[in-house]
KEZA-160402 format. One record per atom (N, C-alpha, C): x, y, z; atom name; residue in one letter. Coordinates in steps of 0.2 Angstrom, whole numbers, m for minus. Each point is the difference from the previous one (the first is absolute). Layout:
BEGIN
     u     v     w atom rest
     X     Y     Z   CA    a
...
//
This chain:
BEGIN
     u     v     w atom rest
    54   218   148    N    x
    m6    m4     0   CA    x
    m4     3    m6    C    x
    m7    m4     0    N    x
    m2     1    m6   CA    x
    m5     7     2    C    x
     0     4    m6    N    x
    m4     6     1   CA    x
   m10    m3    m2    C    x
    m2     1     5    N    x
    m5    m1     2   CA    x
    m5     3    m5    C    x
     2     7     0    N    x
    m4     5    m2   CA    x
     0     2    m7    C    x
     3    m4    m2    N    x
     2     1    m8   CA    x
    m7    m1    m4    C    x
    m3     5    m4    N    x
    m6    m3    m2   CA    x
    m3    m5    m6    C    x
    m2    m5    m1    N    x
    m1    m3    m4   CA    x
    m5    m1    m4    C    x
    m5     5     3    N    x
    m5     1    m6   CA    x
     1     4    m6    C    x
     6     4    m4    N    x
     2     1    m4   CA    x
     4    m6    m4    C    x
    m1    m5     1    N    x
     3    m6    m3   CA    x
    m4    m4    m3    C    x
    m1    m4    m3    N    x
    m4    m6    m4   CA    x
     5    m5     1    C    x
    m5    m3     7    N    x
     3    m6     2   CA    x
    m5    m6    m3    C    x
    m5     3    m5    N    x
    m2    m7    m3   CA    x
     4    m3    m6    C    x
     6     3    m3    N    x
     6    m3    m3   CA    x
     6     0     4    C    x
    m2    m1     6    N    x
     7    m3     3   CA    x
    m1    m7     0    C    x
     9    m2    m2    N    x
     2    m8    m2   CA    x
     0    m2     7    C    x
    m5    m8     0    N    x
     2    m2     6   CA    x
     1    m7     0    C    x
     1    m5     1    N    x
     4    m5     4   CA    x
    m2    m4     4    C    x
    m2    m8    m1    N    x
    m4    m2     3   CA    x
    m2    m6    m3    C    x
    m3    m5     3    N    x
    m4    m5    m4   CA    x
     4    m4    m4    C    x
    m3     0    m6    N    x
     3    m4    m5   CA    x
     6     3    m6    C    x
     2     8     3    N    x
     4     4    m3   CA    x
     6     2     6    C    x
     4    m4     0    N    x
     5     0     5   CA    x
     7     2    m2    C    x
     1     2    m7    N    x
     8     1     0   CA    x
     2     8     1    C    x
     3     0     6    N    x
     2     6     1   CA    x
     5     4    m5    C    x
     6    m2    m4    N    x
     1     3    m5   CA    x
    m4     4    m4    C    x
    m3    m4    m2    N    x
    m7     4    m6   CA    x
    m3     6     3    C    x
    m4    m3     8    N    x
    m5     6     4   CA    x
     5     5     0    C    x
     6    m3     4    N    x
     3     8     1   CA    x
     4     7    m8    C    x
    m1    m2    m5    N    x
     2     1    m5   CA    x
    m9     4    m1    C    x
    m5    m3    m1    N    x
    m5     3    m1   CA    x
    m1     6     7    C    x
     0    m1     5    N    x
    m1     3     6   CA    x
     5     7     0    C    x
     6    m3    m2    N    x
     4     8     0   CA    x
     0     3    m8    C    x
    m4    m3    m4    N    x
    m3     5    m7   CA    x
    m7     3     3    C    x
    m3     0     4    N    x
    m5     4     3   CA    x
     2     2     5    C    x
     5     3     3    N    x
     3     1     6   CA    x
     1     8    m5    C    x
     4    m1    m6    N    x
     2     5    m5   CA    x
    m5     3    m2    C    x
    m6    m6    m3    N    x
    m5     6    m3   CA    x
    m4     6     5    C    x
    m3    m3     6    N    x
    m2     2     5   CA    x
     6     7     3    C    x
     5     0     1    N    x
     5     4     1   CA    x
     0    m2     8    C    x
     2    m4     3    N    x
     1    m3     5   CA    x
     6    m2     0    C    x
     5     3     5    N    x
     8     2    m2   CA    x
     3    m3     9    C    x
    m5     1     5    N    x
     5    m2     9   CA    x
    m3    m6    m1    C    x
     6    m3     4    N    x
     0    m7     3   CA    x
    m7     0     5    C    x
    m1     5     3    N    x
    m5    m1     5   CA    x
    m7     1    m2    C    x
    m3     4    m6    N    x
    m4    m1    m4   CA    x
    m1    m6    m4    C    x
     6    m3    m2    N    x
    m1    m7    m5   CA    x
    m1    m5     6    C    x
     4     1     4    N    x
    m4    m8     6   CA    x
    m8     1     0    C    x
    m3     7     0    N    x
    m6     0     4   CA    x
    m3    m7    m7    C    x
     2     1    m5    N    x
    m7    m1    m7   CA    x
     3    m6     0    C    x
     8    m3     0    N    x
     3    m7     2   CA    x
    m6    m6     6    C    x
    m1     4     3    N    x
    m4    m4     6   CA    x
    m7    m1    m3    C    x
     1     4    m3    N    x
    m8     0    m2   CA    x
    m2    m4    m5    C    x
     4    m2    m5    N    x
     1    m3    m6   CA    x
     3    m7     1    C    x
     1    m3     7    N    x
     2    m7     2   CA    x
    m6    m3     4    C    x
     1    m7     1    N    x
    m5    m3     4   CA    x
     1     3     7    C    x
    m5    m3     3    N    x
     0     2     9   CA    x
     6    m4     1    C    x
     2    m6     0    N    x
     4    m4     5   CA    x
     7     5    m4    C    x
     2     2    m5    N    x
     4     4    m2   CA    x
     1     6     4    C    x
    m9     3     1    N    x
     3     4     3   CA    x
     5     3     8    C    x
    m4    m7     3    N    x
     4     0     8   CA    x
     8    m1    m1    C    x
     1    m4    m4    N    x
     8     0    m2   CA    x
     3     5     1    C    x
    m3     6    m6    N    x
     3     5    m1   CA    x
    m1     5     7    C    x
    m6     1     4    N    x
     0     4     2   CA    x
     6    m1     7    C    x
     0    m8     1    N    x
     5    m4     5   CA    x
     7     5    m1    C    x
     2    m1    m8    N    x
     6     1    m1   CA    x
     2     9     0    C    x
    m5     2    m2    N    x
     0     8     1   CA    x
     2     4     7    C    x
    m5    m5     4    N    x
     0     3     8   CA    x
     9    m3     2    C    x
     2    m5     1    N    x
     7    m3    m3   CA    x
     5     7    m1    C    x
    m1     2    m4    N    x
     5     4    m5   CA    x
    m1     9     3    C    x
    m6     1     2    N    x
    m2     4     1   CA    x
    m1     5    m5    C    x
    m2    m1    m6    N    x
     0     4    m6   CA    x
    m5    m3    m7    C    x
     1     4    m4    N    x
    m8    m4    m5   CA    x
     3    m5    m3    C    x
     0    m5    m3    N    x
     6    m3    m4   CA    x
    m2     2    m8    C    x
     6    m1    m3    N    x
     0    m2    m7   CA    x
    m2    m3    m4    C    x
    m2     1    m7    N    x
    m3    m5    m4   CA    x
     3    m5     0    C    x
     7    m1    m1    N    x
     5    m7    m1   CA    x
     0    m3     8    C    x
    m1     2     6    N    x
    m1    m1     5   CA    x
    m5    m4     1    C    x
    m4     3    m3    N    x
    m9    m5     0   CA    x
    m1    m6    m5    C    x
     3     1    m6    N    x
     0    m6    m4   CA    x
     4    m4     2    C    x
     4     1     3    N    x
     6    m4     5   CA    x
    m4    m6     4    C    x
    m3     5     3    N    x
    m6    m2     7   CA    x
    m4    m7    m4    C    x
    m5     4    m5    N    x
    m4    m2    m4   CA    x
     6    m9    m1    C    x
     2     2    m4    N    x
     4    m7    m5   CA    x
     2    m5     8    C    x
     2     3     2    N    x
     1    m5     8   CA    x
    m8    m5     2    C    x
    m3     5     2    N    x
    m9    m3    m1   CA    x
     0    m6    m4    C    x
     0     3    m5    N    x
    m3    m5    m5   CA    x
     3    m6     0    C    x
     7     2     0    N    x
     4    m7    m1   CA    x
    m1    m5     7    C    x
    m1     3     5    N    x
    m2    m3     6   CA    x
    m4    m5    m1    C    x
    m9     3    m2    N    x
    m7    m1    m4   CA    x
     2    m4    m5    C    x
     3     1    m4    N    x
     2    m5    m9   CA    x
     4    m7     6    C    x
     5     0     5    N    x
     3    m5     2   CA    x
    m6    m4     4    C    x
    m2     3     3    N    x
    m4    m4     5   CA    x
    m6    m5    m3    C    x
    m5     6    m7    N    x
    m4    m4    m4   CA    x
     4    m5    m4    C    x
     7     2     0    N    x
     2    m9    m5   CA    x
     2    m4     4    C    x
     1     1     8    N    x
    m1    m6     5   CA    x
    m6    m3    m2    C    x
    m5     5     4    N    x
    m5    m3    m1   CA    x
    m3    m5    m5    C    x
     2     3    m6    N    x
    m1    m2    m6   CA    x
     2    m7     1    C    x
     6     0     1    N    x
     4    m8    m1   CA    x
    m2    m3     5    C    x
    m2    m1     7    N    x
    m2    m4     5   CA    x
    m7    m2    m4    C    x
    m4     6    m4    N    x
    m8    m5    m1   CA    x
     2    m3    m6    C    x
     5     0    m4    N    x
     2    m3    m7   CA    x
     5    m8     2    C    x
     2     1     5    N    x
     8    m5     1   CA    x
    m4    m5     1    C    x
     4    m6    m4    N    x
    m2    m9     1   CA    x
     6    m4     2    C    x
    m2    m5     3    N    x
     7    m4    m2   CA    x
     3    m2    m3    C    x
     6    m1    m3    N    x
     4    m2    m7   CA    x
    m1    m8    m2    C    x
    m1    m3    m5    N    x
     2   m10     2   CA    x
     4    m1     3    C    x
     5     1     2    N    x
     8    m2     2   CA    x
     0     5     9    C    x
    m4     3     1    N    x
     0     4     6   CA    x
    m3    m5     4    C    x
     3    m1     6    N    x
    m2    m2     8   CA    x
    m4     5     3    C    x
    m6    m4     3    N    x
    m3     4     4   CA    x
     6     4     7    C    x
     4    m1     2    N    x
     1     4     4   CA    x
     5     6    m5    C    x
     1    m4    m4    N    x
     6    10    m3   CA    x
    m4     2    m2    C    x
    m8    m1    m2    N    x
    m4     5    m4   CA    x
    m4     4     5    C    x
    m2    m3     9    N    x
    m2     3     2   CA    x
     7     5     4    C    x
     7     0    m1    N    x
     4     5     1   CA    x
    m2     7    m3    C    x
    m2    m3    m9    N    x
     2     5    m4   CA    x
    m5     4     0    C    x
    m9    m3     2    N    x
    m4     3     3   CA    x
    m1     3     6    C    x
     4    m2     6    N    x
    m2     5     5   CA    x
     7     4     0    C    x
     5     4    m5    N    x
     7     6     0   CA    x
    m4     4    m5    C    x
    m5    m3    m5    N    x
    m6     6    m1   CA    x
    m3     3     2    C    x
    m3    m5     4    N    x
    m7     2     6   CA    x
     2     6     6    C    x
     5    m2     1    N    x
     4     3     7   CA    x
     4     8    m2    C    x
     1    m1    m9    N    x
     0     8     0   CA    x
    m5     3    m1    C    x
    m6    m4    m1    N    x
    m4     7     1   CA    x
    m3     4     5    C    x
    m2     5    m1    N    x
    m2     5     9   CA    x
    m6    m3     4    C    x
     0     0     6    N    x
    m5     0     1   CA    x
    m7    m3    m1    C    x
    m2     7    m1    N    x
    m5     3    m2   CA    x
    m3    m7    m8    C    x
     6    m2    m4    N    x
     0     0    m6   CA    x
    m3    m9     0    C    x
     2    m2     6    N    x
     2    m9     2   CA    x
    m6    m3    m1    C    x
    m7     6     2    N    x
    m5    m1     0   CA    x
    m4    m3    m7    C    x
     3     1    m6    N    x
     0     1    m5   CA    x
     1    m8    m2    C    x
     4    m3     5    N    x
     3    m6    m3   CA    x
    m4    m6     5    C    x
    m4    m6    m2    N    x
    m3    m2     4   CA    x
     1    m8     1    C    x
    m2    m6     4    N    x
     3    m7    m4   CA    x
    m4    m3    m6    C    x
    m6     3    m1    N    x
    m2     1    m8   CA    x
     5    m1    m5    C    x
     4     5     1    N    x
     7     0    m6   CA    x
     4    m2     0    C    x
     2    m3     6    N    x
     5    m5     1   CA    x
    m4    m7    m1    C    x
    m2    m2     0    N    x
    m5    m5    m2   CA    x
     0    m1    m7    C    x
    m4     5    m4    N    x
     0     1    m6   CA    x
    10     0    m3    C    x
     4     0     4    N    x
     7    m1    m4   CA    x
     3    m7     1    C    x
    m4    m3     4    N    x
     1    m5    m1   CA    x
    m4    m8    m5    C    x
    m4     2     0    N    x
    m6    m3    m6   CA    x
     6    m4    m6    C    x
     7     0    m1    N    x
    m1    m4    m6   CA    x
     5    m6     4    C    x
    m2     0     8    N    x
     2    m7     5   CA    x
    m6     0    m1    C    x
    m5    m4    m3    N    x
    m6    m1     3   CA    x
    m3    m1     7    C    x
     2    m8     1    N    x
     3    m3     7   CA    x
     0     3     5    C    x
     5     5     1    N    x
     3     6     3   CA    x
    m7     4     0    C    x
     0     3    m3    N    x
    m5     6     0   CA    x
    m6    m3     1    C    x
    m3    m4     1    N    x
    m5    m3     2   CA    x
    m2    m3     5    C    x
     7    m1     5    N    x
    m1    m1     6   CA    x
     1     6     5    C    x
     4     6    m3    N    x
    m2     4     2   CA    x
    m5     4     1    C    x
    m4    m1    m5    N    x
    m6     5    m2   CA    x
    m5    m7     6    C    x
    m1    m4    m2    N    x
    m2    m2     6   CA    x
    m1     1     8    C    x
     9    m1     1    N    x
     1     3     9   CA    x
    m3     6     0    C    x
    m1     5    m4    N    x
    m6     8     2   CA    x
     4     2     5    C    x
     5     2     0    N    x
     5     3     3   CA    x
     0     8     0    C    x
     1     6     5    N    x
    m1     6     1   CA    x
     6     4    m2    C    x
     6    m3     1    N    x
     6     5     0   CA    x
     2    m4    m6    C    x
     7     4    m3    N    x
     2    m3    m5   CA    x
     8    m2     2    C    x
     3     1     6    N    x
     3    m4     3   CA    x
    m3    m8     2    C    x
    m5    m2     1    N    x
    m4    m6     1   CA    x
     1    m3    m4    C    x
    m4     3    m7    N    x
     0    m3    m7   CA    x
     8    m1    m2    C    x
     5     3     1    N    x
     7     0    m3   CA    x
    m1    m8     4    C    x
     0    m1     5    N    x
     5    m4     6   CA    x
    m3    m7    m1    C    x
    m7     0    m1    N    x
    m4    m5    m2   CA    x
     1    m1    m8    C    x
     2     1    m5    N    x
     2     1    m8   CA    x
     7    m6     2    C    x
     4     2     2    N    x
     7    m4     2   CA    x
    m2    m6     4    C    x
    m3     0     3    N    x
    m2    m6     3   CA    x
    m3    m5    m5    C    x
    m5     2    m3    N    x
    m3    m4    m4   CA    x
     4    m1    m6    C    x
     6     4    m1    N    x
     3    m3    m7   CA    x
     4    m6     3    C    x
     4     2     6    N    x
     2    m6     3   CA    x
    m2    m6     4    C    x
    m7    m1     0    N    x
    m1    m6    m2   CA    x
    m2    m3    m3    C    x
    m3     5    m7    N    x
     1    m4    m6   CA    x
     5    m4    m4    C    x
     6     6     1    N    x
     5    m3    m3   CA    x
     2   m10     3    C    x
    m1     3     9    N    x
     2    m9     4   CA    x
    m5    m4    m3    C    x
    m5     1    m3    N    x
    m4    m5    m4   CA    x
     2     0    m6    C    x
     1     4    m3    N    x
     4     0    m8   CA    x
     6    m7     2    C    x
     4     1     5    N    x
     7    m3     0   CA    x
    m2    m7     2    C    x
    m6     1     3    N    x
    m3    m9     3   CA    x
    m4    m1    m5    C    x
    m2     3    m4    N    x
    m3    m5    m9   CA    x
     5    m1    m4    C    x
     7     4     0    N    x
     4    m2    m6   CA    x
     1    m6     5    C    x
     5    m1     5    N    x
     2    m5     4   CA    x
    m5    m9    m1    C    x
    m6     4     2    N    x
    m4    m8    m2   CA    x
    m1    m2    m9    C    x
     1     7    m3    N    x
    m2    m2    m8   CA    x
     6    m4    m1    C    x
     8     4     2    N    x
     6    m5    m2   CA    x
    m1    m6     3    C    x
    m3    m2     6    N    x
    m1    m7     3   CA    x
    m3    m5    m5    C    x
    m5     2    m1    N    x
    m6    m3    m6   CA    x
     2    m2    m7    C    x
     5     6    m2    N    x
     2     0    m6   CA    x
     6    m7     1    C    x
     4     2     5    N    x
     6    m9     0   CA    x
    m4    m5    m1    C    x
    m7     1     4    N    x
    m2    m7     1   CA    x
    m2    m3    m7    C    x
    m4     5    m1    N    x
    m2    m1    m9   CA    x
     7    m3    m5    C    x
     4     3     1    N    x
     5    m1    m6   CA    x
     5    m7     3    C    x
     0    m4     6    N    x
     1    m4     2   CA    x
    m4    m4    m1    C    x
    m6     2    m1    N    x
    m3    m6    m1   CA    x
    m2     0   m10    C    x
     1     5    m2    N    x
     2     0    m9   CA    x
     4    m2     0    C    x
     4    m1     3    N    x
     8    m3     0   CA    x
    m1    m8     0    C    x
    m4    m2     7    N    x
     2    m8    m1   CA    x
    m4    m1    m7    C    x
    m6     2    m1    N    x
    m5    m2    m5   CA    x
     8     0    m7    C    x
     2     5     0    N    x
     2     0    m8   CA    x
     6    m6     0    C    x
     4     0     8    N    x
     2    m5     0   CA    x
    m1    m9    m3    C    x
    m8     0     3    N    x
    m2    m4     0   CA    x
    m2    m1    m9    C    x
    m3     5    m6    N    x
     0     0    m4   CA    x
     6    m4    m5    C    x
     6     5     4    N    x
     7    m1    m4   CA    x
     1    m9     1    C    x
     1    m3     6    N    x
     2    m8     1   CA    x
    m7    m5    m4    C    x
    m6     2    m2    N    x
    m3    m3    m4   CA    x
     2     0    m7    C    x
     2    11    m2    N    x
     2     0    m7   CA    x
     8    m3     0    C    x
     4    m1     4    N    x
     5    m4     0   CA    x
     0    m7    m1    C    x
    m6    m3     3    N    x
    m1    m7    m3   CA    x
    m3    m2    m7    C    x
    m4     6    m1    N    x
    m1    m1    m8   CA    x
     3     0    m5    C    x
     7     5     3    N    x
     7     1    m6   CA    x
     3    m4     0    C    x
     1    m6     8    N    x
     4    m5    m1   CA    x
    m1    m6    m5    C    x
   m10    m1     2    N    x
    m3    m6    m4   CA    x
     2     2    m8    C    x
     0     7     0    N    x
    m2     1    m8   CA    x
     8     0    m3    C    x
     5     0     4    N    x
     6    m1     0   CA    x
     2    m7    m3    C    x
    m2    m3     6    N    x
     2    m8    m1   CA    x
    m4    m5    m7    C    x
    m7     3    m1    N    x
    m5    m2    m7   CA    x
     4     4    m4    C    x
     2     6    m1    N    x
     5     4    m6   CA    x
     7    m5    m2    C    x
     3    m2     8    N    x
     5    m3     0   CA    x
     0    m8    m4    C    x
    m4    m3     3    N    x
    m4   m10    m4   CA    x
    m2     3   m10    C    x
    m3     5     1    N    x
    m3     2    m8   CA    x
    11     2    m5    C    x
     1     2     2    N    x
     6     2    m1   CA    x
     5    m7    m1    C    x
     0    m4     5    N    x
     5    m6    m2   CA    x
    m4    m4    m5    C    x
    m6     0     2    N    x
    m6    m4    m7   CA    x
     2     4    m8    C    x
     1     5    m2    N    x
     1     4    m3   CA    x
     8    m2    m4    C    x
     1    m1     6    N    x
    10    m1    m2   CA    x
     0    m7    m1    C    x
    m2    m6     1    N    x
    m2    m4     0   CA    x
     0    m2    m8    C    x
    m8     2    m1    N    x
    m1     0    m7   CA    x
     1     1    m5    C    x
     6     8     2    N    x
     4     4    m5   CA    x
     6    m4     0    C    x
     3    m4     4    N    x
     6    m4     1   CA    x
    m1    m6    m5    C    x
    m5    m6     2    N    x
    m3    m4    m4   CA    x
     0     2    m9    C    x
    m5     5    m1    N    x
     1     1    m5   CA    x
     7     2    m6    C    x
     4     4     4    N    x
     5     2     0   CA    x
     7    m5    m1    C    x
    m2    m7     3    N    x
     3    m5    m1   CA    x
    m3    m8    m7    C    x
    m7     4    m1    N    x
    m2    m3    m6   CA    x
     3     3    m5    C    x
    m1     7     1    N    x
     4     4    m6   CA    x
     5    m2     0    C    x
     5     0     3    N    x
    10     0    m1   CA    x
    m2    m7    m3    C    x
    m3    m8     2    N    x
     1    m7    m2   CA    x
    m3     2    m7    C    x
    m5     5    m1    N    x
    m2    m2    m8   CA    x
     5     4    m5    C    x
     3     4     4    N    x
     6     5    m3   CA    x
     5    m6    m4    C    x
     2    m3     8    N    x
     6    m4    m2   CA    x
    m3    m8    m6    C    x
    m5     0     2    N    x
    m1    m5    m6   CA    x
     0     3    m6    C    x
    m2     5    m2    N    x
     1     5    m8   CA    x
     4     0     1    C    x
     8     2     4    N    x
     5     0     0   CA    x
     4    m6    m2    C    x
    m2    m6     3    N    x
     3    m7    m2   CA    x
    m1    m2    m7    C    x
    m8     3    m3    N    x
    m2     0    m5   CA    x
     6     3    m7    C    x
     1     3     1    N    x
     3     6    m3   CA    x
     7    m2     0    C    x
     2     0     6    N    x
     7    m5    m1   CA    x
     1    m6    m5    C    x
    m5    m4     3    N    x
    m2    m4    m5   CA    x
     1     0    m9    C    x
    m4     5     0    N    x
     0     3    m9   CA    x
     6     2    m2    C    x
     5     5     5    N    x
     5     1    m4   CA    x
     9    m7     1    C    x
    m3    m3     5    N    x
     3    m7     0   CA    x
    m3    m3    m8    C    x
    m3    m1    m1    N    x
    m2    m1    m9   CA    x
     2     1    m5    C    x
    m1     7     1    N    x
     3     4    m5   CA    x
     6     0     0    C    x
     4     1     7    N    x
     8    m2    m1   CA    x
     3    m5    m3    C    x
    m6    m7     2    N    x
     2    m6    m5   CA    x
     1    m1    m7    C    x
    m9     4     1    N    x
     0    m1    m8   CA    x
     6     5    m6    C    x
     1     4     3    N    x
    10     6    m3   CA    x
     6    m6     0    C    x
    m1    m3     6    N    x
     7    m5     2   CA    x
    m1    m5    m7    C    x
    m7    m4    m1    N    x
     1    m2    m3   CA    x
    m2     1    m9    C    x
    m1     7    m1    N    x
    m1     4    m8   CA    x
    10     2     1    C    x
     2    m1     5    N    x
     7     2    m2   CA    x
     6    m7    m1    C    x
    m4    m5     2    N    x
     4    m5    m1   CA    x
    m3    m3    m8    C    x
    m6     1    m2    N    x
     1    m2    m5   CA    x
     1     5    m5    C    x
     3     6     1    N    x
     2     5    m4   CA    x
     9    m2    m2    C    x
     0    m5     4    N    x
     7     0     2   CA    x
     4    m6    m3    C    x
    m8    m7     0    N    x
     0    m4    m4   CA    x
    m1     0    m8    C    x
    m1     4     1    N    x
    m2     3    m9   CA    x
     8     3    m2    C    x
     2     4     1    N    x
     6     3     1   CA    x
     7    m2     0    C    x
     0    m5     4    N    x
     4    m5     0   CA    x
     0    m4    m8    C    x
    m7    m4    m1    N    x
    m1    m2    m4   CA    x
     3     4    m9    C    x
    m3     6     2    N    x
     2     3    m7   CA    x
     8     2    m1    C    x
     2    m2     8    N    x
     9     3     0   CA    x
     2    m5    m5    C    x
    m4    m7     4    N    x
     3    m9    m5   CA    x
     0     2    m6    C    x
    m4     2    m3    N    x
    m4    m1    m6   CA    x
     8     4    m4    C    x
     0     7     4    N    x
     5     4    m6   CA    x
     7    m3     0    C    x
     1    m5     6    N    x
     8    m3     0   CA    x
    m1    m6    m4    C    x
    m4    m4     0    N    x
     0    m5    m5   CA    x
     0     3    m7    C    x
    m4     4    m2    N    x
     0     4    m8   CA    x
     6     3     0    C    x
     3     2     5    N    x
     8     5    m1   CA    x
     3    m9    m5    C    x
     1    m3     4    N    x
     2    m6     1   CA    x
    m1    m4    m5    C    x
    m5    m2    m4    N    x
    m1    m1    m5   CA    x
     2     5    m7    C    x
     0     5     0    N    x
     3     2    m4   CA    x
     7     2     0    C    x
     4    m2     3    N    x
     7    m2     3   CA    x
     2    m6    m4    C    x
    m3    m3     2    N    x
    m1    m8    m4   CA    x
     1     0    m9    C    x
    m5     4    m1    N    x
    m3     0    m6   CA    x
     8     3    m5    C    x
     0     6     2    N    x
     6     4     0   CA    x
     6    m5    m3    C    x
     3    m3     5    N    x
     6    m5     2   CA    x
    m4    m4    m8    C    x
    m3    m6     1    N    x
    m3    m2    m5   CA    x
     4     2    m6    C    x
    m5     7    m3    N    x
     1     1    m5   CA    x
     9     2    m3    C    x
     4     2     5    N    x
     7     0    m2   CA    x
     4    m6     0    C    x
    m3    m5     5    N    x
     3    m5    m2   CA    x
     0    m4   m10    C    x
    m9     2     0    N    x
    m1    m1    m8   CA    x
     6     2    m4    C    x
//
């Protein structure tokens, strides 16, 4: 047990390290705590518990005192920081529930009912004492980015947050049967519209169909008119052709003549002068004979 009688007025307990508040890590405290354990000259486990107890919070110290009576002996510094770090982590877990139940929203993609699972396996680990902490305020506020939802909630003024959860789901689910009864009558609407786009463009196309056929059948009368005149013409051209051409025949039909007939009297000339040279042979033949008979 711890010695009672140990005197502590030879001590300067206004430089002992303590622990607490906003300075929680026990490695560090117990490292400062047992360098004045040393400077002090404080050497039995049962003189360090005393200034240990002393140097922690109250809620610390019923812990220790719990675990002491327990063991039936003073505890150790690694025994108490033990203790301590257990504390805390308890405290550090509990305030980051806490934390997160007043911080948590619904996700986009999150149903009202799996987000009130995921909020009430938070709520439910907290103690007690701790639940009081969490009110339908918060649960309300985590749901605010359902407008809708949140707003018929915060309406009903509901007291538990079971109520609020059970009414949350309810309301989403008849929203959604109304969401699914406005796509249903939109798709209705929307056929009806595009059925009736439909006849109109219908009706459209059988006018611009008559307008291709007329403008078909005028393209087609313009087209034979065309072939027509181009034909006609085309047959004045070939007859003025073939007249040049009769023409022309004509001219060298003349000219053929006129050769036919420069070669016949090429011919009569020719002849002529063949006469000429057989007479003169001939005469002189003549003359010849003559003169021997002389």
């Amino acid at each position: 047990m711890r010695n009672n009688n140990f005197n502590c007025n030879r001590v300067d307990t206004g430089t002992l390290p303590r622990i607490g508040g906003s300075r929680r890590d026990a490695e560090i405290w117990k490292f400062k705590i047992n360098d004045w354990f040393k400077r002090e000259g404080i050497t039995t486990d049962e003189n360090k518990f005393s200034y240990i107890i002393t140097a922690v919070e109250d809620n610390i110290v019923r812990i220790h005192m719990e675990k002491e009576k327990e063991v039936n002996r003073a505890l150790t510094l690694d025994e108490c920081v033990k203790l301590i770090k257990k504390k805390y982590w308890r405290e550090n877990l509990k305030e980051d529930k806490l934390s997160q139940l007043k911080k948590i929203i619904i996700t986009p993609n999150e149903n009202v009912c799996d987000f009130n699972t995921r909020f009430l396996e938070l709520y439910d680990q907290l103690d007690f004492n701790d639940k009081s902490y969490i009110s339908v305020i918060d649960y309300e506020y985590a749901l605010r980015p359902r407008g809708r939802i949140y707003e018929m909630v915060v309406m009903a003024d509901v007291d538990n947050l079971e109520d609020a959860c059970r009414l949350a789901e309810k309301f989403e689910s008849i929203i959604n049967k109304s969401r699914v009864g406005n796509e249903i009558w939109g798709s209705y609407t929307t056929n009806i519209k595009n059925n009736y786009n439909d006849n109109d463009n219908n009706s459209n196309l059988n006018v611009s169909n008559d307008n291709n056929i007329s403008n078909h059948y005028r393209n087609r009368k313009i087209l034979k008119s065309n072939f027509k005149i181009s034909s006609s013409n085309s047959s004045t051209n070939n007859n003025k052709v073939n007249s040049n051409n009769d023409k022309n025949n004509s001219n060298i039909n003349n000219v053929n003549e006129n050769i036919i007939n420069n070669n016949s009297i090429n011919n009569i000339i020719n002849n002529g002068i063949s006469n000429l040279d057989t007479n003169n042979t001939n005469n002189n033949n003549n003359n010849n004979n003559n003169y021997n008979n002389d």
